[in-house]
Structures are given as C-alpha cells and as structure tokens.
C-alpha positions in Angstrom: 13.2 -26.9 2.4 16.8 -26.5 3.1 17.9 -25.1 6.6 19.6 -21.4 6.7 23.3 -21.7 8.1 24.1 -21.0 11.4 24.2 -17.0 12.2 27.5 -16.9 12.3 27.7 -18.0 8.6 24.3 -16.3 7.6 25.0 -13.4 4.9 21.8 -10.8 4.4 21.5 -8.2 1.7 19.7 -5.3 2.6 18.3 -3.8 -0.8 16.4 -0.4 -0.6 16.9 2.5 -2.1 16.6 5.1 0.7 15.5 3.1 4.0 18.2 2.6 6.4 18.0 -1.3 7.0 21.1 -2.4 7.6 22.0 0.4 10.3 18.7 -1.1 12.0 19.7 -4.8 11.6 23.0 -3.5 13.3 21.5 -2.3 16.5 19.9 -5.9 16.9 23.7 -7.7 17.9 22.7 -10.5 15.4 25.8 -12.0 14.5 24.7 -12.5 10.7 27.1 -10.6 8.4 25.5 -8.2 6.1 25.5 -5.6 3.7 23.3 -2.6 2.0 22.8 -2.4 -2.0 21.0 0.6 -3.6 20.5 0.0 -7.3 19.6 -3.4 -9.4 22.6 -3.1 -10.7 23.8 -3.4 -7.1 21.6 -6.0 -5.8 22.3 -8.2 -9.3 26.1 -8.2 -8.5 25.9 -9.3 -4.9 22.9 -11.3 -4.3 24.3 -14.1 -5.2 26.4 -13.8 -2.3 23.2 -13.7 0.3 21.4 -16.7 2.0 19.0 -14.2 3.0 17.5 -10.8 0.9 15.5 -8.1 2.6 13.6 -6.1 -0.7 10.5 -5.1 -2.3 10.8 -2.7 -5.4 14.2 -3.8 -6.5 13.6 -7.3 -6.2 13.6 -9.4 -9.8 12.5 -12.9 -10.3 15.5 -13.3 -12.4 17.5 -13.4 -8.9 16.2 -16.7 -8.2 18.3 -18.8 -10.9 21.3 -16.2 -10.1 21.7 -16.7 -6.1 22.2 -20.7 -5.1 22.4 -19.8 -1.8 19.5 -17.7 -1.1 17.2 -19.7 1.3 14.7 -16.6 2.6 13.4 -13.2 1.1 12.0 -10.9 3.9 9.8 -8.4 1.9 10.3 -4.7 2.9 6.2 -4.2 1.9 3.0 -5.7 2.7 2.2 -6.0 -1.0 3.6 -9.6 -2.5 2.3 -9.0 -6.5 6.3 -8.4 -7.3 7.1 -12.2 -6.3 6.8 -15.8 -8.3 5.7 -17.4 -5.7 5.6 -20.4 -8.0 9.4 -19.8 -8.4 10.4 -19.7 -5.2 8.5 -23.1 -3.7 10.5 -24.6 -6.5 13.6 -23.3 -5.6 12.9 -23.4 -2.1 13.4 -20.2 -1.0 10.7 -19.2 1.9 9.1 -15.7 1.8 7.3 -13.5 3.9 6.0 -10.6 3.9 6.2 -7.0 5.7 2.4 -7.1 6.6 1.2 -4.8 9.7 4.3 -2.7 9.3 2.8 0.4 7.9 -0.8 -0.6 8.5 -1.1 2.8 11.1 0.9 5.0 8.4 -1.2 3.9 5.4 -4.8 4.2 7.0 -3.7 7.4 8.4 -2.1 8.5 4.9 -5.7 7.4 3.9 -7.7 9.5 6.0 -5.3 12.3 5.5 -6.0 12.4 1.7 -9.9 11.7 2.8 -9.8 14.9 5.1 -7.6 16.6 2.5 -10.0 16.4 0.0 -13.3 17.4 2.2 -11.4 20.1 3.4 -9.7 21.6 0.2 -6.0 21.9 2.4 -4.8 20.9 -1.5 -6.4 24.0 -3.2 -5.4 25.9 0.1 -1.6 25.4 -0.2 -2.1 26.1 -4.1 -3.3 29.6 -2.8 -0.6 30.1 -0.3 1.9 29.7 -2.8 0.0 32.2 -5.0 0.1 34.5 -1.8 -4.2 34.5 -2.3 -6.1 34.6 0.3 -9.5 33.1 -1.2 -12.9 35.3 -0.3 -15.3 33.2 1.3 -17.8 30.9 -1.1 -21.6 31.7 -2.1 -21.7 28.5 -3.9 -22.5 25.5 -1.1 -21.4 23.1 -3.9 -18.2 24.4 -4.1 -17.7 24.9 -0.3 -15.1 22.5 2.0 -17.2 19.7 4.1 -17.7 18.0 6.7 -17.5 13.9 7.3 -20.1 13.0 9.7 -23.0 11.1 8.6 -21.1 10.5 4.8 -20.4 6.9 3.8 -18.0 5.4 3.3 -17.0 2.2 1.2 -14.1 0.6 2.1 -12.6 -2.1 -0.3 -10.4 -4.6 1.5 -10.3 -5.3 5.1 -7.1 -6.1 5.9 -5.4 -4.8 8.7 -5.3 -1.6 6.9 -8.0 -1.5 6.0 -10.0 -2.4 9.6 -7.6 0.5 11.0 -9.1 2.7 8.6 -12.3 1.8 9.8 -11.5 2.5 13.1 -9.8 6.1 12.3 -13.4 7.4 10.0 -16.1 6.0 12.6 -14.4 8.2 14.9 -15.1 11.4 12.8 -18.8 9.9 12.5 -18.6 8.3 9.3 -20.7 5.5 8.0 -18.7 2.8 7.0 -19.5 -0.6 4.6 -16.5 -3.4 3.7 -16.2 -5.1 0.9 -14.4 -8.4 1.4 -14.9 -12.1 0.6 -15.4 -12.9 4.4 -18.3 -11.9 6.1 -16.4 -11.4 9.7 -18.3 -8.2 11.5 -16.9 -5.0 12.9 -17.9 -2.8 16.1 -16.8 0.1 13.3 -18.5 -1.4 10.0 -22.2 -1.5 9.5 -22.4 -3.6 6.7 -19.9 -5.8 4.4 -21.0 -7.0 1.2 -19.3 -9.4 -0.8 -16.7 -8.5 -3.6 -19.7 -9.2 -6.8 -21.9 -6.8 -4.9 -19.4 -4.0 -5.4 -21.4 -2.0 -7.8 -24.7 -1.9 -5.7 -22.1 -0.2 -2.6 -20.7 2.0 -4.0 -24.0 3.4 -5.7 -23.6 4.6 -1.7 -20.6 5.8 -1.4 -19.5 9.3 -0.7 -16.2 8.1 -0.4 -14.4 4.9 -1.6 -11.2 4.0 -0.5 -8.9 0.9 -1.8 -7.1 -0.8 0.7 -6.8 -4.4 -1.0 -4.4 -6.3 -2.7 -3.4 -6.3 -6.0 -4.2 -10.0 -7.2 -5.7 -11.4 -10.6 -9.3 -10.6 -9.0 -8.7 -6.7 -7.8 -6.7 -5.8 -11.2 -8.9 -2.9 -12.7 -11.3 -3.5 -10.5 -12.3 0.1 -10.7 -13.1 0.3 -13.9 -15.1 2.7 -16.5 -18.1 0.3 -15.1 -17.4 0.8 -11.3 -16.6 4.7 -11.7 -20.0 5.3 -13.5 -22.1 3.5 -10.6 -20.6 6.1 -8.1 -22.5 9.3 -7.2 -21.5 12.5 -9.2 -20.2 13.7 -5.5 -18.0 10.7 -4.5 -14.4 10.5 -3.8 -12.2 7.9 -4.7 -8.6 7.4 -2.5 -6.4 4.4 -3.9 -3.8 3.6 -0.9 -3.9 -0.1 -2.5 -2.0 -0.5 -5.7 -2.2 1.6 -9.2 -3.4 -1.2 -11.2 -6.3 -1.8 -9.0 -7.7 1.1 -11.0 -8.2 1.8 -14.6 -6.3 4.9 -14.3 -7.5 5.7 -17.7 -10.8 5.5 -17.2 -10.1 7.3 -14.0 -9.0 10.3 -15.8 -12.0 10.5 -17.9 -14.3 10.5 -14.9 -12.8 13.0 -13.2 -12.5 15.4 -16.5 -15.8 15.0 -16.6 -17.0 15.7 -13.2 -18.7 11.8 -13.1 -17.0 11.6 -9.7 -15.9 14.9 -7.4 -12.1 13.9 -6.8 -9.4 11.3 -6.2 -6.7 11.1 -3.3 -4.2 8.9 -4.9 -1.3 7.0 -3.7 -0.4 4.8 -5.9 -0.3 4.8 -9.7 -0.1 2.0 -12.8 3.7 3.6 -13.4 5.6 4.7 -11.1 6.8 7.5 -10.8 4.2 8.8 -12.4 4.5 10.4 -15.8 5.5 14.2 -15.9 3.0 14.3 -19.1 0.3 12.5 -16.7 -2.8 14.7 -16.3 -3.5 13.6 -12.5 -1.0 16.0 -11.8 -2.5 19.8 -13.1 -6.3 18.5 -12.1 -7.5 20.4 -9.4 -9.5 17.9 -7.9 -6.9 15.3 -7.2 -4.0 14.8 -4.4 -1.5 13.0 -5.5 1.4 11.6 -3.3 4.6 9.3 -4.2 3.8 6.5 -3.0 4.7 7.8 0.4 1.3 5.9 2.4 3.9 3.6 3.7 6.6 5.7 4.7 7.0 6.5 8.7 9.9 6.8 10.9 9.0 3.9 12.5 9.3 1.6 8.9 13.0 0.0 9.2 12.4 -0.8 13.5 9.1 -2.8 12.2 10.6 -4.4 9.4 13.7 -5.9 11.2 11.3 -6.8 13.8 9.7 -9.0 11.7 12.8 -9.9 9.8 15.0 -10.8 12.9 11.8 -12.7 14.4 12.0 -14.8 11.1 15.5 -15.7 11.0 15.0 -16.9 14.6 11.9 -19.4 13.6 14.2 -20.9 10.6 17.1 -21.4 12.5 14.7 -23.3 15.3 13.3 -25.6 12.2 10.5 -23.8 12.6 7.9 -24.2 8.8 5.6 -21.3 9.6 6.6 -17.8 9.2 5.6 -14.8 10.6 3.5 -13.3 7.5 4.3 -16.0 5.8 3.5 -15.9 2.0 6.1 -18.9 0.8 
C-alpha cells in the first residue's frame, strides 16, 4: 500500500460532530496540518483534501472514489460495521479502529443501566420530578433488588465485555460468556459457544450485549431468543441496535415476557419521537452516550498519533488494525 507523506506534508480531517479532536491533536506538536469538519456536507467538501480521516458516524463509503489522496482512516469508535472494508483494501486506504478507548465508559455505562434497573433510580427520578415521594411496597414483586447471587449472561467478550465481567463479579454476580473462543476468566464461570445461546439465557437474570454488529450478531435477539428468557430477566444492549429485533423487543416487554430493558443503542438513531421505548416504564433509554467520557478525544489521538508514527516507519501492522 502506498506510503503516507512525510508529516510535514500530511493533511488530517477531524470529522465529529461534538468531540473536540483537533484541539487534542493540537496539544501533541505533530507537525501534520489539519482541520475540523462538523457535518457530511462538511466532511464531503474537504475530504478530498486529507491523506488521513479521523471519523465514525459521518463517515460514507462514497468518500473513497472522492478523496485520491486519502491513505488512512483512524475510526473515532470501536465499532467497524460503517466501513467497506472490501473498498478500502482495493483502494488501499489502511484502517483501524478506536478499540479499548471507551471499553471502561461502556462496561461501566452497562452496569449503570444494570444497577439502574434493579434499583428503580429511573422510576425514582420520574417521582422527583412529580415531587412524589413513593410509600414503601407490600408487593416483593414489585420491590427494587439486589444483584448478588443473580446471573448474568454476557454476550461478547471483548475487552468490553471482560471489563464488564470484572465490574458485576464484584457486586457478586454470577457471570457466563458467550463467545466463539473458549479462553477462561478468573470472573466468568462458564462460556458457551454462540449456537448454545438459547440454553444460557434460559439462565439469565440479566443479559447484556456487548458484541459486535457483524452478519452473525444481526438480530441475534430475536422473537426466538426473547421467549427463552425468564419472565424476570433484563436485557441491556450497550452493543449495537440491530443486534436486537427491536420490534420484537417491544412486544416482549408490552407483554411482561421479560421484566425490562437498559438500552443504549437503537436500529435508528436518534430514536423515533413516536418510538414506544420511550413512555414504557420498564426501560432506560440513553443516546447512545455508553461511549462518551472526558477522557474519549486524549484516547483516540493516542491511538491515532501512535498510528501515523507506525506508517511513516513502513510499519504493515496497525494498532487495532481492521484494514
């Protein structure tokens, strides 16, 4: 694949709507010129001036025929579904991706919609708005809970999802992974493979989707895999919205066929005003925030500016290297 230009000559695009990239980059003292972009509409007119594009939601696969000199795309996120990868081994564009930058914010986004859940802090802060102070409950059923001794079913261990791990065997929880390797855990008792899904989560108090989106995990919670989990079970999708049939979702929940849902991340996004996650009582849902901590645009230029230096040393492996 063709070398990047010396830094000196190297042009980067930062393209984000609201993180703060390029003010990052700019503590580093690379000598790379670069420059910030908003919008599409923004990163369509000047991308073809880039040998090098830092993105994630606003990228386009269109860019590719558009920008001759783009050699590299740094992804902002640890998700890679948005990318032809295809395209860009033909083109010969390199691409990694922002794996491990959020892994402590999105576990811990995780465990705070787990915890939120147990604990009711959603129907709580619906009462302090109301100014209600709720009278204690006679019905158990319908009483907060506790974690310890619960299972749960974690799909996808990744680096997200062994922090996870980590974070619920510390409040005593009983934790089986679902991945394709067998690799064990101090934290995980047991982890099945992905076609013995259905007998886990039979299991499962709580089931929680860290994995990526691939052909494989698309709707992998389906009307099927909702209906083999216990009429008490949670379900908390930090993964991506297309991991779960979102339809089929709703109908379970309606129903009371699972207890509640902690949910991240959605099919569309944002997610639709007329969408009935948002009135049901026994959901959370946040904007696709899991990833978002203070700490995001230091971790991603860490990774981007270790990058740029292993290209310009001729270097074929990346760090996260998807491309």
């Amino acid at each position: 694949m063709p070398a990047l230009p010396p830094a000196s000559d190297l042009t980067i695009c930062f393209a984000h709507a609201a993180y703060q990239l390029q003010a990052e980059f700019a503590t580093r003292g690379h000598a790379a010129k670069s420059f910030e972009v908003r919008s599409l509409d923004e990163l369509k007119a000047r991308a073809p001036e880039a040998d090098v594009v830092v993105a994630s939601g606003l990228w386009r696969n269109e860019l590719i025929a558009s920008c001759p000199k783009l050699r590299f795309v740094q992804s902002v996120s640890a998700g890679t579904d948005q990318y032809d990868k295809a395209a860009f081994a033909a083109a010969g564009i390199r691409l990694a991706s922002a794996q491990g930058a959020n892994e402590r914010a999105v576990s811990e986004h995780a465990m705070a919609l787990i915890l939120g859940l147990t604990r009711q802090i959603h129907l709580a802060r619906d009462n302090q708005t109301a100014a209600t102070w709720r009278p204690m409950i006679g019905d158990r059923a319908r009483r907060e809970d506790e974690l310890g001794g619960k299972t749960l079913v974690i799909v996808g261990l990744g680096r997200i999802g062994l922090r996870l791990a980590t974070l619920a065997a510390a409040f005593g929880l009983r934790i089986i992974g679902v991945r394709r390797s067998p690799e064990p855990h101090p934290d995980i008792e047991a982890i099945v493979r992905p076609d013995q899904l259905h007998e886990v989560l039979a299991q499962a108090d709580i089931v929680a989707l860290t994995c990526p989106l691939t052909p494989e995990t698309e709707n992998l919670i389906d009307a099927a895999a909702l209906a083999a989990m216990k009429p008490g079970a949670l379900l908390i999708n930090v993964a991506r919205g297309k991991v779960v049939d979102e339809k089929a979702l709703v109908a379970a929940l309606s129903e009371g066929r699972i207890a509640g849902a902690g949910l991240d991340t959605f099919v569309e996004e944002p997610l639709a005003a007329a969408s009935p996650l948002w009135a049901m009582k026994n959901v959370i849902v946040t904007p696709h925030s899991a990833g978002e901590t203070r700490a995001y645009e230091t971790n991603v230029v860490d990774l981007l500016v270790d990058n740029l230096a292993r290209l310009a040393r001729g270097e074929t492996t990346l760090r996260n290297q998807v491309v």
